[in-house]
NUBA-803479 format. One line per 3 residues: for each residue x, y, z of C-alpha. Coordinates in steps of 0.1 Angstrom, whole numbers. Example, Ala and Ser with C-alpha at 12.3 -4.5 7.8 and 13.67 -1.06 7.14 Angstrom:
123:-45:78 ~ 137:-11:71
***
This chain:
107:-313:155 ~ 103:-276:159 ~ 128:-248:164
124:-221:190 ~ 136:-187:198 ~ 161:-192:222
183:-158:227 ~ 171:-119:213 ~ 202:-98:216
184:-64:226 ~ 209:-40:213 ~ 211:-16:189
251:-15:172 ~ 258:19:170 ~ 289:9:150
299:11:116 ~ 311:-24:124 ~ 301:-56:133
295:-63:169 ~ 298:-104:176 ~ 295:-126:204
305:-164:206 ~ 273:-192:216 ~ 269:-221:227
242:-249:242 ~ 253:-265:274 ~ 230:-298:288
214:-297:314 ~ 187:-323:320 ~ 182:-319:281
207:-337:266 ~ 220:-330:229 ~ 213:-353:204
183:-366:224 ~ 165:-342:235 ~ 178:-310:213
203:-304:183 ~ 236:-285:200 ~ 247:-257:182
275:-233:184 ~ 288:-205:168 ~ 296:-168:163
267:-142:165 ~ 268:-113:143 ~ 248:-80:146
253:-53:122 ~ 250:-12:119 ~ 213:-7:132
203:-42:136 ~ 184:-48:172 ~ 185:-83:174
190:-118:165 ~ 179:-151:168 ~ 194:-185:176
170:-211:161 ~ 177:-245:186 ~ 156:-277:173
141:-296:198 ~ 135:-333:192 ~ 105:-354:201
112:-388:216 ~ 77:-396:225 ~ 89:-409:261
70:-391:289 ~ 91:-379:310 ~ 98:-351:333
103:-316:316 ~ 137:-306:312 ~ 162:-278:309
192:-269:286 ~ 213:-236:283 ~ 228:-212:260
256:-191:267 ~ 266:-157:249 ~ 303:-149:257
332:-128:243 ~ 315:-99:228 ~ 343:-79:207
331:-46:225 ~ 345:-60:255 ~ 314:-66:275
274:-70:276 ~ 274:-40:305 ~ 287:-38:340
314:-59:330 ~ 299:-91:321 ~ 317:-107:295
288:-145:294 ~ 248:-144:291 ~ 236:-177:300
200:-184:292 ~ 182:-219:301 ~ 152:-230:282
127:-257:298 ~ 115:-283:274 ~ 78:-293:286
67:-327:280 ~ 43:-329:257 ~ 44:-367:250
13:-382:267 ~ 2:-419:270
***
């Protein structure tokens, strides 16, 4: 088992408030509860915090296989958007095999 960084939110809250965003992991050729532990939940940053970190734990099957891919989406932020008007980040991590026979 191990967790990895999975999403940095690069920006610095110039609030007095919180700033949040809703996340989530989405399968992909990863599938949750076989491959990785799905998560969800609401991302907070606060006054002068730069980032964050979504800890997602992958799990080891010792099957070789073909790497695979899940994803994790950052949507709703309460400031009404990331930028440009995008209101979901998706991000998609590739699991390597490292199970070898």
């Amino acid at each position: 088992k191990s967790k990895v960084e999975m999403y940095s939110q690069n920006r610095k809250v110039q609030t007095s408030s919180i700033s949040s965003r809703h996340y989530k992991t989405i399968d992909g050729t990863a599938i949750a509860g076989v491959d990785y532990i799905a998560t969800s939940g609401q991302l907070n940053l606060y006054k002068d915090e730069s980032y964050a970190i979504i800890a997602i734990e992958l799990l080891d099957d010792n099957i070789k296989e073909s790497n695979e891919y899940f994803s994790l989406q950052v949507s709703d932020p309460n400031y009404g958007s990331f930028g440009d008007g995008v209101v979901t980040l998706t991000a998609i991590r590739t699991i390597v095999d490292d199970d070898f026979f």
